[in-house]
Structures are given as structure tokens and as C-alpha cells.
C-alpha positions, 0 to 999 in steps of 0.5 A: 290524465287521472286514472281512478283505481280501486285500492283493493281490487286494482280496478279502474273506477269510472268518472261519476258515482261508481266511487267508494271514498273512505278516510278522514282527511287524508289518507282517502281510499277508494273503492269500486261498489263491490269492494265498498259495499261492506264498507256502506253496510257498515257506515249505514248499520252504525248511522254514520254514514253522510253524504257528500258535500257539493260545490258550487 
């Protein structure tokens, strides 16, 4: 089983969207939205902030 934890509060993140993904390739960071919603803020004051890709 995979367990999903915020890298900053060492919170466990539930399957779906309460997930923040920071990096560019890797390393990624997670993040639960708490703890990512000055990294949104951010991204979003800069206008670099995109969406994610999906997959089919």
C-alpha cells in the first residue's frame, strides 16, 4: 500500500485532489493544501501556475 505524506507537516494526504506536487522532475514534493497554499499563491502571483496533465 502507498501512503501519501505531506513533506512538510508529515501529514497523511488522501487519494484525489487534497494533493500539492512542487518540483520539476524530479525530486517532487507533496504537500497537503495547508502547507501548499502559499506555494499556490505564489505560482498564481507569478502566472506560473499549470495545470495538470491527464491521461488516458
Amino acid at each position: 500500500m502507498l501512503v501519501h505524506k505531506c513533506d512538510n507537516c508529515k501529514k497523511e494526504i488522501r487519494k484525489g485532489n487534497d494533493e500539492v506536487v512542487a518540483g520539476l522532475g524530479w525530486p517532487n514534493y507533496s504537500f497537503c493544501i495547508r502547507c501548499g497554499k502559499p506555494i499556490i499563491a505564489f505560482l498564481k502571483k507569478r502566472k506560473l501556475l499549470q495545470p495538470a496533465e491527464t491521461t488516458r
